[in-house]
C-alpha positions, 0 to 999 in steps of 0.5 A: 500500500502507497502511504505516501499517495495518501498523504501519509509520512512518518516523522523522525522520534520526536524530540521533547520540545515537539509541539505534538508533544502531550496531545493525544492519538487520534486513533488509540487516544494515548498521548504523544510522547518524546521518542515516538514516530508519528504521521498526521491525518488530514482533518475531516471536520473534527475537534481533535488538535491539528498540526499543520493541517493534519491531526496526529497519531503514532505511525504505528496506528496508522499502520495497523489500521490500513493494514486491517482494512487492507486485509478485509475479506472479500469473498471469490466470485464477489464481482461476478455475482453481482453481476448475476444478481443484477442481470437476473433482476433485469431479465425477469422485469423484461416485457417480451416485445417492449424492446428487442435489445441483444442484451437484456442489460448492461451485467448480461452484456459483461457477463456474456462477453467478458471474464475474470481478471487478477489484479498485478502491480503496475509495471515500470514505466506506468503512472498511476492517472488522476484519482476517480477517473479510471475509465481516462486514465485506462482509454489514456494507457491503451491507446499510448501503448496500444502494442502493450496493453488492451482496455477493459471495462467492467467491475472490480472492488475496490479493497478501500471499501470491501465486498462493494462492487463497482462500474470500473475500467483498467488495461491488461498486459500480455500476460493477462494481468491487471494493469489499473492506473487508477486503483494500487488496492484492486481485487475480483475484477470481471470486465470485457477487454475492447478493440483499439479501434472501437475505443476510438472510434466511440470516444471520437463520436461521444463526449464522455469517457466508457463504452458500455454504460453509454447512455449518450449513444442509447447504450449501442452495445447492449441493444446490439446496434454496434456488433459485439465481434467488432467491438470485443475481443473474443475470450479465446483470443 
């Protein structure tokens, strides 16, 4: 885990004339003493004593506390399981001859075309892109290096908030891999990995980023106005 992507750095032991010196840990509620290491925390609306726009606690809390939530578990088949919860809610609420869409929703669209993929640290000489913004930075990385890494759409979890699913996009190498310039705590993801020229192609004819959940376009993947063999790249390629 990059503490320092996150604010986070431990200080040198503290020396006696400290000013955090006396205040108490914002996690274990003990008090800061000389020869302790310690990081600040950046404030959330809190009364808790600050230093330097930050609220101070031991490192060794800080520590044991990402590690907790890094560690937390999530069950195998948690993404894929979403999805089939969602495709089936969808399917059951379909009106026969309302819509003749190939797909009965966007979680039918992945599960059909797409599969499993392990996550992996970023390779050298791949930077992680602006936070909350996975489907650029993923289309960014692909077509940059279009030779080395294939763009995926689909859901993963996110280990910050464990067992919650969410829409997500990242690239894969030619070991099938995970490459996700956006997330260094990713895990389950199920995504369909797309052509080169059909991601250029949709992000010259639309405004936004993502080609599945493309309401701007009438979700043409899914209603079958784009064909999937031109778009998707076959699980056995």
């Amino acid at each position: 885990m990059n503490l320092r992507a996150l604010g986070l750095r431990k200080s040198s032991p503290l020396r006696a004339d400290h000013p955090g010196i006396g205040q108490r840990c914002v996690l274990c509620k003990r008090a800061i003493r000389a020869g302790d290491r310690t990081g600040l925390v950046p404030p959330l609306d809190s009364e808790e004593p600050a230093l330097d726009d930050g609220l101070i606690c031991h490192w060794t809390c800080i520590e044991s506390g990402l590690s907790r939530l890094r560690q937390g578990e999530t069950a195998a088949g948690t993404t894929r399981q979403f999805l089939e919860s969602w495709a089936d809610a969808f399917s059951r609420q379909a009106v026969a001859g309302e819509r003749c869409d190939a797909y009965t929703s966007e979680a039918d669209f992945i599960l059909k075309n797409g599969r499993s993929f392990e996550y992996a640290a970023l390779p050298r000489g791949v930077r992680m892109g602006r936070p909350r913004e996975c489907f650029r930075n993923a289309a960014a990385l692909a077509l940059r290096k279009p030779d080395m890494y294939m763009y995926v759409e689909g859901y993963a979890v996110n280990r910050w908030i464990a067992t919650h699913t969410v829409a997500h996009a990242w690239c894969i190498g030619s070991d099938n891999f995970v490459v996700d310039p956006t997330w260094d705590e990713g895990a389950e993801y199920f995504g369909v990995p797309f052509r080169h020229d059909y991601l250029r192609r949709v992000l010259k004819a639309r405004r936004d980023y993502g080609l599945i959940d493309n309401a701007e376009m009438d979700f043409p993947l899914v209603t079958g106005a784009h064909r999937v063999h031109e778009a998707v790249i076959d699980r056995r390629d």
